[in-house]
C-alpha positions as CSV (number, residue, x, y, z in Angstrom):
1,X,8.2,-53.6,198.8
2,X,5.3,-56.5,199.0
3,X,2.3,-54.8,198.6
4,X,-0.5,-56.4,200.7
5,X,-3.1,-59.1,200.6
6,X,-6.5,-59.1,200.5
7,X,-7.8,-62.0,203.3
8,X,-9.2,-64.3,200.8
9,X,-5.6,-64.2,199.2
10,X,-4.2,-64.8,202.5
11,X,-7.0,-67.8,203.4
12,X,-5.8,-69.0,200.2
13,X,-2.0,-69.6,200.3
14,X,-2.7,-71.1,204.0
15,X,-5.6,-73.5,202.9
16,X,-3.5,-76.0,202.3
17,X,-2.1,-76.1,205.8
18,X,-5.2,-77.7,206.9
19,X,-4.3,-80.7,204.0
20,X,-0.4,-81.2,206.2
21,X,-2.9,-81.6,209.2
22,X,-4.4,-83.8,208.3
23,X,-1.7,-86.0,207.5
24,X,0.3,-85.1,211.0
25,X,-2.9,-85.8,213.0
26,X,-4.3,-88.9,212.0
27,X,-0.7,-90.1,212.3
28,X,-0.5,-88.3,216.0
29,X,-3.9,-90.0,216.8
30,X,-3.7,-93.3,215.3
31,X,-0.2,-94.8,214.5
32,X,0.4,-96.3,218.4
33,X,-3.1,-97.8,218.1
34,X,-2.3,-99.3,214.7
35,X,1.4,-100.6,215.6
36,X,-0.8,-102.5,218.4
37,X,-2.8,-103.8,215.7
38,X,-0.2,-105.2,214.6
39,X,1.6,-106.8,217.8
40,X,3.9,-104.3,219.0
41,X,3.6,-104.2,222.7
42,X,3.4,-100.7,224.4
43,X,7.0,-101.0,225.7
44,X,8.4,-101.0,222.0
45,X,6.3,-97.6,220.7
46,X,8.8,-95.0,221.2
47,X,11.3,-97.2,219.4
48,X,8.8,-97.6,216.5
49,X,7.8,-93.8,217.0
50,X,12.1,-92.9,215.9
51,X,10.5,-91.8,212.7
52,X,9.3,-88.6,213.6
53,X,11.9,-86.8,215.3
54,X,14.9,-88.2,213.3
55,X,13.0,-87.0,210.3
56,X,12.2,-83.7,211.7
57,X,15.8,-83.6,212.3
58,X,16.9,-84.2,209.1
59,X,14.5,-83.3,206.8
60,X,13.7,-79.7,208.3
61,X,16.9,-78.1,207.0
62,X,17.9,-79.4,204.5
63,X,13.9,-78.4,202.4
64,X,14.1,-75.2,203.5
65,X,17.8,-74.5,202.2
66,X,16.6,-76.3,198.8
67,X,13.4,-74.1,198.8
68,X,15.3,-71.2,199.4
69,X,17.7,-71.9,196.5
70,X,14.9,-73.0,193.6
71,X,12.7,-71.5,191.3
72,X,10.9,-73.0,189.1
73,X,9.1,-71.1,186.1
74,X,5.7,-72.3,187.3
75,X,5.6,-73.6,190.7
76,X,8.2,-71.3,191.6
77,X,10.2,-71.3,194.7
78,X,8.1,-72.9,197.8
79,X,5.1,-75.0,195.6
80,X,6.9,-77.2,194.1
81,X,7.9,-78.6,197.6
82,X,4.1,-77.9,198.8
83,X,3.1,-80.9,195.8
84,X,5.8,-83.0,195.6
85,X,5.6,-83.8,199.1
86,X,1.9,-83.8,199.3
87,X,1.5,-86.5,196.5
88,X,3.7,-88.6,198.4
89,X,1.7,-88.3,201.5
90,X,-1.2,-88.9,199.9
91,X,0.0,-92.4,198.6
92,X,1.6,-93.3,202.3
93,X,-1.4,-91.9,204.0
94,X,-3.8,-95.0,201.1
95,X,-1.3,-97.6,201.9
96,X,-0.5,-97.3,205.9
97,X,-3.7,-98.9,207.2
98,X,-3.9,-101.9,204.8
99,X,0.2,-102.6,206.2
100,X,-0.3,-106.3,206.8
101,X,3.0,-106.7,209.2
102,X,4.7,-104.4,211.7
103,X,7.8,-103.7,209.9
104,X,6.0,-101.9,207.0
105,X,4.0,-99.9,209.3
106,X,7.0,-98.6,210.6
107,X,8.8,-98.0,207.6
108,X,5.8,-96.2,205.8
109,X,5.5,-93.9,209.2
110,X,9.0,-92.8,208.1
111,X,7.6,-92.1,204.7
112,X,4.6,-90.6,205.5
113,X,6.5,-88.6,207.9
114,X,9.1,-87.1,205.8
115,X,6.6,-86.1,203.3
116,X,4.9,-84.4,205.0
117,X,8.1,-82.7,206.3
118,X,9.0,-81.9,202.7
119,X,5.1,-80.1,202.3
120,X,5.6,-78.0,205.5
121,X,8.4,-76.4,205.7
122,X,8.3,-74.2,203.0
123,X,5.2,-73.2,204.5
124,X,6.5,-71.2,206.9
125,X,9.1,-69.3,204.3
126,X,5.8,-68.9,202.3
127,X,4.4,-65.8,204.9
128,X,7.5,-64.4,204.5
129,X,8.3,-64.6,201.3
130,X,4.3,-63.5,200.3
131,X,3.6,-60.9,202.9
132,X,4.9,-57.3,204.0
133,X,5.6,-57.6,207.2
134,X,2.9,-55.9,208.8
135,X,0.6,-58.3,207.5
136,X,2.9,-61.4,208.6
137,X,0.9,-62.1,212.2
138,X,-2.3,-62.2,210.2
139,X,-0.8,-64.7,208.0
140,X,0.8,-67.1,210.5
141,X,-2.5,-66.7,212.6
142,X,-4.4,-67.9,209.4
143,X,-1.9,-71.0,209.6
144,X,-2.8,-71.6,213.0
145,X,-6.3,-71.2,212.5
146,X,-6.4,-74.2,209.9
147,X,-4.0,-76.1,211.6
148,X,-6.5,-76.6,214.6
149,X,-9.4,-77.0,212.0
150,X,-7.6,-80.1,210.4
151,X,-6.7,-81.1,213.7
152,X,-9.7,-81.1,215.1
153,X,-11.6,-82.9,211.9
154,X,-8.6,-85.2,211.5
155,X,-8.9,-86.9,214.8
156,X,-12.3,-87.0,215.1
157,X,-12.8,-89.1,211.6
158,X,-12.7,-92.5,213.4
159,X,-15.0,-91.8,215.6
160,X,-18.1,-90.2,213.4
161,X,-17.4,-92.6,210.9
162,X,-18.3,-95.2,213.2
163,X,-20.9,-93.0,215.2
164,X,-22.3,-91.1,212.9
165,X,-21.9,-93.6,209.5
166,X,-21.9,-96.9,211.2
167,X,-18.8,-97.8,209.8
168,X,-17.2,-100.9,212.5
169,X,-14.4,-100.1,214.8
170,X,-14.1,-103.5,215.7
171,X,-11.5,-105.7,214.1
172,X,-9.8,-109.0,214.3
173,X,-6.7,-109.4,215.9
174,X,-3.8,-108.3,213.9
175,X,-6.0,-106.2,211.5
176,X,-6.5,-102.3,211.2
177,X,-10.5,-101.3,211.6
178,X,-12.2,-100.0,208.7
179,X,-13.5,-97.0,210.6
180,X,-9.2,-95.8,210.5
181,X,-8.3,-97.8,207.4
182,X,-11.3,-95.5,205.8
183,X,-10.1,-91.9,207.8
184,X,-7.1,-92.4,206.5
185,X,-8.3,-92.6,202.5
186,X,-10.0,-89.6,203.6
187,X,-6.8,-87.6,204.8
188,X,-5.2,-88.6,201.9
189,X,-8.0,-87.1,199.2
190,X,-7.8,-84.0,201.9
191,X,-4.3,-83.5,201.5
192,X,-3.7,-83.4,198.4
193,X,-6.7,-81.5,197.4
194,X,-5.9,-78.5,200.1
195,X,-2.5,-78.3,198.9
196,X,-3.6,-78.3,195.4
197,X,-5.9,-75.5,196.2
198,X,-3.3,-73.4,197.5
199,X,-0.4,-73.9,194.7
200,X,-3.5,-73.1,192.3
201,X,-4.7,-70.2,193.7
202,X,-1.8,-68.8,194.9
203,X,1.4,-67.0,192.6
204,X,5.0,-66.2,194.1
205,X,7.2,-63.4,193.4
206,X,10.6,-64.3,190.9
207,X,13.7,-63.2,192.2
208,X,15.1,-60.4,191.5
209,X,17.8,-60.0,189.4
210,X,20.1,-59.4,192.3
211,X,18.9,-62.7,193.9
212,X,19.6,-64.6,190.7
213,X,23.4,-63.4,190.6
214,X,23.7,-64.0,194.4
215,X,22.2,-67.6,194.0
216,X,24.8,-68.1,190.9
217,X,27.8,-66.9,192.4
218,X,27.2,-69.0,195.6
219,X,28.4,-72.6,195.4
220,X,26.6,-75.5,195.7
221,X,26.7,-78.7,196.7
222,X,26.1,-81.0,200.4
223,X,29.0,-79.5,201.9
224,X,28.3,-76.2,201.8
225,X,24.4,-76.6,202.2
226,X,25.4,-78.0,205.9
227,X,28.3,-75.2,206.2
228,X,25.4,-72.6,205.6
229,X,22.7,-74.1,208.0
230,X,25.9,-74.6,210.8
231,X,26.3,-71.2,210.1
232,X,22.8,-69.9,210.2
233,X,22.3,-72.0,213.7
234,X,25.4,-70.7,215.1
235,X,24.5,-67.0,214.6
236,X,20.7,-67.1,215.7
237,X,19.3,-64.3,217.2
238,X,19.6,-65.2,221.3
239,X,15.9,-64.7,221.4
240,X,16.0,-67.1,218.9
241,X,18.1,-69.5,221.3
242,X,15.9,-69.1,224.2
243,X,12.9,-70.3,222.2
244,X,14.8,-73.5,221.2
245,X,15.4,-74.6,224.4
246,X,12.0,-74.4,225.3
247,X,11.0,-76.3,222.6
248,X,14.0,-78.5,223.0
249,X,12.1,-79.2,227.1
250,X,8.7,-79.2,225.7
251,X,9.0,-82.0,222.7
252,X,9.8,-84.8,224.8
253,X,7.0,-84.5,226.9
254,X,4.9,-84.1,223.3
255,X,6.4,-87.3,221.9
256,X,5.2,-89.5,225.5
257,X,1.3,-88.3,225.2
258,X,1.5,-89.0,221.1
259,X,3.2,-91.8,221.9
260,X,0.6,-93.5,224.9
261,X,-2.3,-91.1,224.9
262,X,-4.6,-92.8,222.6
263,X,-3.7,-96.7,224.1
264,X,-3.6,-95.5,227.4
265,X,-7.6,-93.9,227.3
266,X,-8.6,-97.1,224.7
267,X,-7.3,-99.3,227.6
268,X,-8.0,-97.9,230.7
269,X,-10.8,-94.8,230.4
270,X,-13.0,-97.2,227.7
271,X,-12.1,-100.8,228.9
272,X,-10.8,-101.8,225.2
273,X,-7.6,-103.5,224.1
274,X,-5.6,-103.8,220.6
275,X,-7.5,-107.0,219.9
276,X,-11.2,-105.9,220.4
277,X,-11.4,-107.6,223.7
278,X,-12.8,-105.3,226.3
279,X,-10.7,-105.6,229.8
């Protein structure tokens, strides 16, 4: 039996939420502007956005069988996934806006994306895994709640560092602004630092002794990791099925505004272009 949370426990193993949000939006909000930087032409963003969804794809289940599976003395079972993939955000999130050709844009969006994949899927084991389940909406809700706040302070950076700070959003052609180059060194110190708050602040429980002889007797290896997440998609709940295909409908019309939004009002709400020409 877990035995319940006080909120500022709760606030703290979902702080660092807010730190993955940051990475996913300023690379919702900024990469088709930057691969236009660059050249690309607006026909050739979805092929350059692949990244995202293959990743997803990919990456998704195959952490969260590994989390599931580890414990380590003192990160335990979820953190050490919450780090490592934060730290490697952190590094794509510095490097992305000084990418001086197209190419290595495009492969550090594939980097930067399945870091942050690695940070945030154990995130979502971590309510279950901390909470009793009476207290599992609040938790989730608490997610939520800094997901929009890093959302919300994520996408706005360029803009009140250039209103509010001065800093130029003007560049030359075939260069990143500083105003994003600089939002993006901010995400960076923010994700790692929220995710570092949380895998501070925060303890798991070890498994029990059962869980350890369960974990031993099972084997391992790639094969039977995808025979087990075959399995464990095969015999979802049909509740469970329903949702998918809603989300299945949903994400492609997700992956068209990520993918034009921020062009589209640059270009034709605001009268700019790629190049810092006005139109």
């Amino acid at each position: 039996m877990k035995p319940r949370l006080s909120i500022i426990q709760i606030v703290n193993m979902s702080i660092g939420f807010m730190g993955i949000q940051f990475g996913w939006a300023l690379q919702m909000a900024n990469m088709s502007s930057i691969y236009e930087y660059l050249g690309a032409e607006p026909d050739k963003l979805p092929f350059l956005w692949l990244a995202a969804p293959l990743t997803g794809l990919l990456v998704q289940p195959i952490i969260g069988y590994l989390s599931d599976k580890t414990w380590h003395p003192f990160l335990g079972r979820r953190r050490p996934y919450f780090l490592f993939g934060a730290i490697l955000s952190s590094i794509a999130l510095v490097i992305m806006p000084n990418s001086p050709q197209l190419w290595m844009a495009a492969g550090l969006l594939w980097i930067l994306d399945s870091s942050i994949n690695i940070s945030m899927e154990p995130f979502r084991a971590f309510v279950a895994d901390k909470l009793p389940e009476e207290q599992r909406t609040l938790g989730f809700s608490m997610q939520s709640l800094f997901i929009g706040l890093g959302s919300v302070v994520a996408s706005s950076l360029p803009w009140i560092l250039s209103h509010w700070f001065g800093v130029t959003n003007v560049s030359d052609k075939g260069q990143i602004p500083h105003n994003v180059k600089i939002s993006f060194y901010i995400g960076a110190v923010a994700f790692i630092t929220f995710v570092l708050y949380t895998v501070f602040t925060t303890k798991e429980y070890p498994p029990t002794e059962e869980e350890i002889k369960e974990l031993k007797s099972k084997k391992g290896g790639f094969v039977n990791g995808f025979n087990e997440i075959l399995d464990a998609i095969l015999k979802m709940p049909k509740r469970m099925k329903q949702l998918a295909l809603v989300q299945f409908l949903t994400w492609p019309g997700l992956f068209l505004m990520w993918f034009y939004y921020t062009p589209a009002v640059g270009n034709f709400i605001y009268g700019g272009s790629a190049d810092g020409s006005s139109t």
